[in-house]
C-alpha positions in Angstrom: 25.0 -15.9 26.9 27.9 -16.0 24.3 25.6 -17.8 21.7 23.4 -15.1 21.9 25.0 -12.3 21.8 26.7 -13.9 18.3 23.9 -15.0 16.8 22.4 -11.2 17.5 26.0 -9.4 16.3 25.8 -12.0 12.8 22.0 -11.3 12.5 22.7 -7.6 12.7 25.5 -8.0 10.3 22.9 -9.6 7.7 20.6 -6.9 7.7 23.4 -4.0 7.6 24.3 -6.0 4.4 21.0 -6.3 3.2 20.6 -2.6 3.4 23.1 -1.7 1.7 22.3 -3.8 -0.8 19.1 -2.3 -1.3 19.9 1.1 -2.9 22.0 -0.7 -5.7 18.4 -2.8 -6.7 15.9 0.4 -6.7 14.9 1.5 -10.5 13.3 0.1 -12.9 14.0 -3.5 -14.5 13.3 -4.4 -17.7 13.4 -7.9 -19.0 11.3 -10.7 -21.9 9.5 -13.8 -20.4 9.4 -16.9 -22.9 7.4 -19.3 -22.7 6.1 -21.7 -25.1 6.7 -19.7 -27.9 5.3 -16.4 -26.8 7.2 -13.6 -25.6 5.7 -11.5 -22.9 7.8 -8.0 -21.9 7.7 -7.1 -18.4 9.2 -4.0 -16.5 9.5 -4.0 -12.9 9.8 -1.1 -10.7 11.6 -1.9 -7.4 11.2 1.3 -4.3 12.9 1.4 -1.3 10.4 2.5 1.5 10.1 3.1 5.0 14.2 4.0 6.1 15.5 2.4 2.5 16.2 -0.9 4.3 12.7 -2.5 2.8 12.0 -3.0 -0.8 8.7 -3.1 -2.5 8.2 -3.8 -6.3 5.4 -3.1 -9.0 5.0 -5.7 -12.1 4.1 -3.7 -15.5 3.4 -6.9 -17.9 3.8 -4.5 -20.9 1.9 -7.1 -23.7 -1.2 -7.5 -21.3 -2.0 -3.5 -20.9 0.5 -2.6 -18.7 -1.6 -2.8 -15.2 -0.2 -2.4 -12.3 0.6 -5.9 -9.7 2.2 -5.2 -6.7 4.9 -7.9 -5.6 7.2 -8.6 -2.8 11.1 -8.2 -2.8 13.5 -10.3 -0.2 17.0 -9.9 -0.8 19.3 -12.4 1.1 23.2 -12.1 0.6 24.0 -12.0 -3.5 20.4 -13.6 -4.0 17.0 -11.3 -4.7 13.8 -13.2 -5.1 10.5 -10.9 -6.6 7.4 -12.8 -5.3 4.0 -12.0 -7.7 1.3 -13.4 -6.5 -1.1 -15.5 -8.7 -4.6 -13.7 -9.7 
């Protein structure tokens, strides 16, 4: 019963970080992907949504008409990962 109530107190810990976390990655980030030789620009535009605690993101490939591709956002500790997925 002790494991469990630990592994429920660090796991509730993790997303109380987590969250407050999130607020500090919502706006819009702006960055150059080289490859090959080419440059492509890209601006993505990260949201909190539902209580703040989840994250969503939009990718703008500015070079490529600027449409809009929704992606996915997990932030875990000091580590953010923006998931696009392939067309």
């Amino acid at each position: 019963m002790k494991i469990v109530l630990r592994i429920v107190v660090v796991a509730l810990c993790l997303v109380a970080a987590v969250a407050a976390q999130a607020p500090n990655l919502v706006g819009q980030w702006q960055g150059t992907l080289s490859n090959q030789g080419k440059e492509l620009r890209l601006v993505f535009v990260i949201a909190a949504s539902g209580q703040g605690n989840t994250l969503t993101a939009t990718l703008y490939p500015i070079d490529q008409g600027a449409q809009r591709i929704n992606a996915t956002v997990t932030a875990q500790g000091g580590a953010v990962r923006i998931t696009v997925a392939p067309a």
